[in-house]
C-alpha positions in Angstrom: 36.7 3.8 -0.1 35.1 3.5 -3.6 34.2 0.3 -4.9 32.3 -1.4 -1.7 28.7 -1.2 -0.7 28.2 1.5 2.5 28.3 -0.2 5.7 25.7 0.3 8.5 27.7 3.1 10.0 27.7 4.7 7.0 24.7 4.2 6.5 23.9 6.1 10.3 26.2 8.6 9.5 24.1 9.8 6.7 21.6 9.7 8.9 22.8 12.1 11.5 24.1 14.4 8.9 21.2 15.1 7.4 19.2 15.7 11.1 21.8 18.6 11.6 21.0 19.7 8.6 24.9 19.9 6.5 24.9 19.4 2.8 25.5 15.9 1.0 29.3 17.5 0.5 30.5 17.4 4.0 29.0 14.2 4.3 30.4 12.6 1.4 34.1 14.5 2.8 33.8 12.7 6.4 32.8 9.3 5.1 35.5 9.5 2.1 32.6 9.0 -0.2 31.9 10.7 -3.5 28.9 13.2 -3.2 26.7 11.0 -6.0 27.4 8.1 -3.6 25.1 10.5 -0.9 22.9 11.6 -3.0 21.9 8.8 -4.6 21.8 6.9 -1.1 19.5 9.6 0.2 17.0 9.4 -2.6 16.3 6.0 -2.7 15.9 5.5 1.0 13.3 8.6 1.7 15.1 12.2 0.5 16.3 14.5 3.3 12.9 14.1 5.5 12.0 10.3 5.2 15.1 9.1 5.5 15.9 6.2 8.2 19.3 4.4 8.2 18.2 0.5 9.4 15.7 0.6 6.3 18.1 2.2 3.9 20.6 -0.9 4.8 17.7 -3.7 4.5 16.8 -2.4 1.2 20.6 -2.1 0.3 21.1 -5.7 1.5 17.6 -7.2 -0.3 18.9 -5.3 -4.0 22.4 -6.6 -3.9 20.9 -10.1 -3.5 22.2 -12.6 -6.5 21.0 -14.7 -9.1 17.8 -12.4 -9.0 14.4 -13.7 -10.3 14.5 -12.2 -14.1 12.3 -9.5 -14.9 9.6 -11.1 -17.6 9.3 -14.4 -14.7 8.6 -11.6 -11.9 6.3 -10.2 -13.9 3.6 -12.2 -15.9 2.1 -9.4 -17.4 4.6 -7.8 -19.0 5.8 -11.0 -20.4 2.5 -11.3 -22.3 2.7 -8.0 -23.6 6.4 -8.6 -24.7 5.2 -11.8 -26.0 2.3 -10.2 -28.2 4.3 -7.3 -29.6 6.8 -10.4 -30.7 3.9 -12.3 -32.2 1.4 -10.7 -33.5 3.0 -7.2 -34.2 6.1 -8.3 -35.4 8.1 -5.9 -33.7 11.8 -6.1 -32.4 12.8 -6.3 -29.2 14.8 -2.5 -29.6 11.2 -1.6 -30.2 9.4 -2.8 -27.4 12.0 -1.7 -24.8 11.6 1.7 -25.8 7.8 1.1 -25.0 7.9 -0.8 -22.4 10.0 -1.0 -19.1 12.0 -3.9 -20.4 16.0 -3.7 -22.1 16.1 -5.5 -25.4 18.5 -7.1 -23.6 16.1 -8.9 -21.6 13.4 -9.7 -24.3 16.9 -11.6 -26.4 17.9 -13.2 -23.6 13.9 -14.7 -22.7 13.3 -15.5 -26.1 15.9 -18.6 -26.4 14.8 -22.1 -24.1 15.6 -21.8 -21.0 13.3 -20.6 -17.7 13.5 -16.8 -18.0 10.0 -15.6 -18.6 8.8 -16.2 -22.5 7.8 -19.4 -24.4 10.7 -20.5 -25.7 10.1 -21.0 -29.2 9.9 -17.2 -29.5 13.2 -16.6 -31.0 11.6 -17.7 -34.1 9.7 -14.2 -33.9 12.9 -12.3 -33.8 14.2 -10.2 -37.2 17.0 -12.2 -38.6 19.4 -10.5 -41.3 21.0 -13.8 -42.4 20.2 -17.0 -42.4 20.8 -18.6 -39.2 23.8 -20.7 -39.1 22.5 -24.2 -38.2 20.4 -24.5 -41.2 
């Protein structure tokens, strides 16, 4: 059944597939699950050895929480590293996502007022190719 998260079961069949030792394909066949679905379950939660059921769901359960915190309030750190690359280096946000563990996407969206993680009179630091409209 793509498209919905694994269920506990699932979750416990994973589990005592791997304990008998059969490949992530014949566990992906009896659940009706592709095989990166498996794999991907089994990686996060431990590999083939580390791998418990109860904690793989928890953690499934805690991710898949919403709204989440965003990144740059989580992280104070990083936002003043973001925030001096913006200031004093001039750089774009394209640029510091590829050097940091940040998306553009995030630095944009933190830069304009509102309560995501940067001053927000930092979109004044952002490269502008035209004028901005409301001048």
């Amino acid at each position: 059944m793509p498209g919905r998260r694994l269920g506990l079961e699932e979750w416990e069949e994973i589990r005592v597939g791997l304990v008998r030792g059969e490949s992530l394909r014949v566990i992906a066949r009896r659940l009706g699950r592709p095989v990166s679905t498996i794999a991907r379950a089994v990686d996060r939660n431990g590999g083939w050895i580390r791998y418990v059921a109860a904690c793989a769901q928890r953690r499934a359960k805690r991710c898949a929480r919403r709204p989440k915190p965003p990144r740059l309030v989580e992280d104070a750190a990083l936002a003043r590293r973001v925030t001096r690359r913006l200031v004093e280096d001039q750089e774009s946000p394209m640029t510091i996502a590829r050097a940091k563990d940040v998306s553009h996407e995030t630095i944009y969206q933190a830069s304009y007022p509102g309560d995501r993680g940067l001053d927000p009179g930092l979109w004044r630091h952002l490269h502008h190719q035209r004028r901005p409209r409301w001048r």
